[in-house]
Structures are given as C-alpha cells and as structure tokens.
C-alpha positions in Angstrom: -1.7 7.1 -5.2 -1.2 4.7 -8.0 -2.8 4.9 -11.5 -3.8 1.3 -10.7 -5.9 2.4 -7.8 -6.9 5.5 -8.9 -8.0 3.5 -11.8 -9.7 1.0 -9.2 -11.4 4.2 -7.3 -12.6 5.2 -10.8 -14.4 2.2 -11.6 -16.3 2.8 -8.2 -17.8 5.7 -9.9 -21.0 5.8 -11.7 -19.6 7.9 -14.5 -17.0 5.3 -15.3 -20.0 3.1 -16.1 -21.6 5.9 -17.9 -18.7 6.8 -20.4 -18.5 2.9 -21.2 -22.6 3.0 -22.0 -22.2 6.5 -24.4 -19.5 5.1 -25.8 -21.0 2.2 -27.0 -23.9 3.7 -27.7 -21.9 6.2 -29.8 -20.9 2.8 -31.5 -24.3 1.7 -31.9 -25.6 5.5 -33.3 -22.9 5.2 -35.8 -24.0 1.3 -37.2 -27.9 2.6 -37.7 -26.3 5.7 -39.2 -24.5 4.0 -41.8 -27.5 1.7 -42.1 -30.0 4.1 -42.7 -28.4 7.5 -44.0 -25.4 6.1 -46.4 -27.9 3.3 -47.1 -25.3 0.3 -46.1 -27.0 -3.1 -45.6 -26.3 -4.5 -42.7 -24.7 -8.3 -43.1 -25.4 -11.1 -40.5 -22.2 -10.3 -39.2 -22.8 -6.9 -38.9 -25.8 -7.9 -36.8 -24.2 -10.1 -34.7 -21.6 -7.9 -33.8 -24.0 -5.3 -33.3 -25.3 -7.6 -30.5 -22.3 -8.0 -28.9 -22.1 -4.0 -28.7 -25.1 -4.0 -26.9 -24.3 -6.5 -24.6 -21.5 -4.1 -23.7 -24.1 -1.4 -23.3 -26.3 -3.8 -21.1 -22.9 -4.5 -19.1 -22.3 -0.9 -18.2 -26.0 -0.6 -17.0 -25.3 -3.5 -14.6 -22.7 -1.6 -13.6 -24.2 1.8 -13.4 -26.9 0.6 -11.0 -24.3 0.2 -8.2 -21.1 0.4 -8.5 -19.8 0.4 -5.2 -21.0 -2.9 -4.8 -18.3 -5.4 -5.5 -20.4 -7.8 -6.8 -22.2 -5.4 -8.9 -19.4 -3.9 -10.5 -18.0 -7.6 -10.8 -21.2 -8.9 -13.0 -20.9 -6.0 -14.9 -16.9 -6.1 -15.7 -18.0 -10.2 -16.2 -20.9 -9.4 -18.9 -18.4 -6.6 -20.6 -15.6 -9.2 -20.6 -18.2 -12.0 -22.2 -19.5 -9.2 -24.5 -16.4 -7.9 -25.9 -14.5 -11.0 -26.2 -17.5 -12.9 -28.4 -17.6 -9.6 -30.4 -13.9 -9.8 -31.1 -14.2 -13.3 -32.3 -17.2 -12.0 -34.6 -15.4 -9.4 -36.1 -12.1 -11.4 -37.2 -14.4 -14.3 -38.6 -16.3 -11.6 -40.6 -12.8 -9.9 -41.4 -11.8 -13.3 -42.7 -15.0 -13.7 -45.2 -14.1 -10.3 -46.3 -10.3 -10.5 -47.2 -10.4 -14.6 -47.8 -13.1 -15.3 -49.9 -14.6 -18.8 -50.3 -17.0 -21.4 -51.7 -17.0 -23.3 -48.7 -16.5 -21.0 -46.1 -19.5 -18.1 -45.8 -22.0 -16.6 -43.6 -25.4 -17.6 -43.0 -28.1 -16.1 -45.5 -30.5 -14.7 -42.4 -29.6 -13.8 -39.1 -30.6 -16.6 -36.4 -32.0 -15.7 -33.2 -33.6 -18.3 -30.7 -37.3 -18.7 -30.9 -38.2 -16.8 -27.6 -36.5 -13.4 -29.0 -36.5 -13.3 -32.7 -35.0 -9.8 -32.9 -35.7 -9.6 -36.3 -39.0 -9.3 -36.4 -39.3 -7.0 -33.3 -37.2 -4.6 -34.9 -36.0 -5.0 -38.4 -35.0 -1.7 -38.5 -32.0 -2.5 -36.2 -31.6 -6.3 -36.7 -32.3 -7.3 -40.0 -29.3 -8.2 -42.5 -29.3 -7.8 -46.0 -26.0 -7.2 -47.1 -23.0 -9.6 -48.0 -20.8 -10.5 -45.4 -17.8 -10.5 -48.0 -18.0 -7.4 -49.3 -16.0 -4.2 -48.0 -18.4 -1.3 -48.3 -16.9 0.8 -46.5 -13.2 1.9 -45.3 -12.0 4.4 -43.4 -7.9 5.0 -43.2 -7.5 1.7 -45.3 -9.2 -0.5 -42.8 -13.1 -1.6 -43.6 -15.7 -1.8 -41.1 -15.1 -5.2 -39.5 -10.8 -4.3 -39.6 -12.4 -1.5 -37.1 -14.6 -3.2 -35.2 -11.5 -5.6 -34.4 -10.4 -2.6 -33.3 -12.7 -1.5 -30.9 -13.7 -4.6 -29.4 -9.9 -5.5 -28.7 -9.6 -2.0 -27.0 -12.7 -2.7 -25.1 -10.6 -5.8 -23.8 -7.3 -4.0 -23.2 -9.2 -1.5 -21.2 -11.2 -4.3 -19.2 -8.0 -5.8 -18.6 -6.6 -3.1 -16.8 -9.5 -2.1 -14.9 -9.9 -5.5 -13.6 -6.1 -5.4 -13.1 -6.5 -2.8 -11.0 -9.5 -4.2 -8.7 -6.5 -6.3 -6.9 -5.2 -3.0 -5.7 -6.0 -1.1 -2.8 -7.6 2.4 -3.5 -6.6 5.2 -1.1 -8.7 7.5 0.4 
C-alpha cells in the first residue's frame, strides 16, 4: 500500500478529523492563554487570524460528522482549504505591519464583524482587540507571533495539499 493511499484511507477516519480539531484547538487554548495569563492584547489581526483558526476547527467538525462520505469529507477538506489559505494571507499582512512599519499602511483601530454576528460583543473575552498590530510582543526562537502563525497556517496547507493529493488515489483494502 502506498503512503498516498494509506494517507487517503486515513482521511476516511474520524480521528483524522479529530487530530486536525485538537490541534487547532490546541492553537486556539494557546491564543486565550497568552491573552489572558501573560496579559498580551490581542490586535485586530490577532483576531482575525484567530477566526481563521476556527474556521479550521469548524472544518474538521464537518468532517468529523462523516467522513466516509465523499462529499462530506470534500466540504470539510473545501472549508479547511478556504480557512487556512485566508489565515495565511492574514498573518503575512500582519507580519508586514510588524517588520515594515508605516504612516500610510496600518490596521484598522476595532475589529469589524458584519452586523448579524458582531463577535465582539458576544464575547469580548475571545474577540475583542486592544493591542497594536505593529508591535512584536512576543517571540519565540526569533520569530514573533504572526512569523508563527505564517507558520502554521502554511503547514495546515502543505498538509491539505497532500491529503487532497492523495483522495485521487485508490485506497486498498
């Protein structure tokens, strides 16, 4: 058997789904962490990006509710493609405010949510920013936060990549 379809027969599996969701949410325990016990203010980046993370999460629960189902697992490789992807562009634009400062080019004072979900107000706690998009507050091996989350979100597509690679394959039985 190929890793390609082993990979493919993996993805089958609910607890392919289910390491994608604790992973994410691992990522997500780790943002309210530093929000709330190192007392690091969240930017409007950070919150954005934190959005994207849980659209990941909400991606592996589409995919966790069957997937066996091609079309399923599909919507829910779809939603984490979509999710991981916009947070990738979010985290080099925020990289960019930290490391090339300008006048001209900054992020938004408050976070903006549509009218029908203002996130903000249902749970500050989680989505309200207060903290400067250009500042690095944090680093960890020389990289800041947003260098990170570059990172992770690119990984998240490498490892998409290959798993929808490997849906062209044929799994053996």
């Amino acid at each position: 058997m190929t890793l390609l379809s082993q990979i493919h027969t993996f993805s089958k599996t609910r607890l392919s789904w289910l390491l994608l969701f604790s992973a994410t949410i691992l990522f997500e325990l780790c943002a309210l962490f530093f929000q709330h016990v190192m007392m690091l203010g969240p930017c409007v980046m950070c919150i954005y990006e934190r959005i994207a993370m849980l659209g990941i999460v909400g991606a592996a629960m589409i995919g966790f509710v069957n997937p066996g189902n091609t079309a399923v697992r599909w919507l829910g490789l779809g939603a984490w493609g979509a999710s991981a992807y916009k947070g990738l562009l979010l985290a080099l634009e925020h990289v960019d405010y930290q490391f090339n400062p300008s006048p001209f080019k900054t992020c938004d004072l408050f976070v903006k949510f549509p009218d029908w979900a203002p996130l903000n107000e249902w749970a500050p706690w989680m989505f309200e920013a207060y903290g400067d998009c250009s500042k690095v507050v944090w680093e960890f091996l020389t990289l800041s936060m947003p260098q990170w989350l570059v990172i992770i979100f690119a990984g998240n597509l490498l490892a998409l990549a290959i798993i929808v690679l490997s849906q062209f394959t044929k799994p053996k039985h």
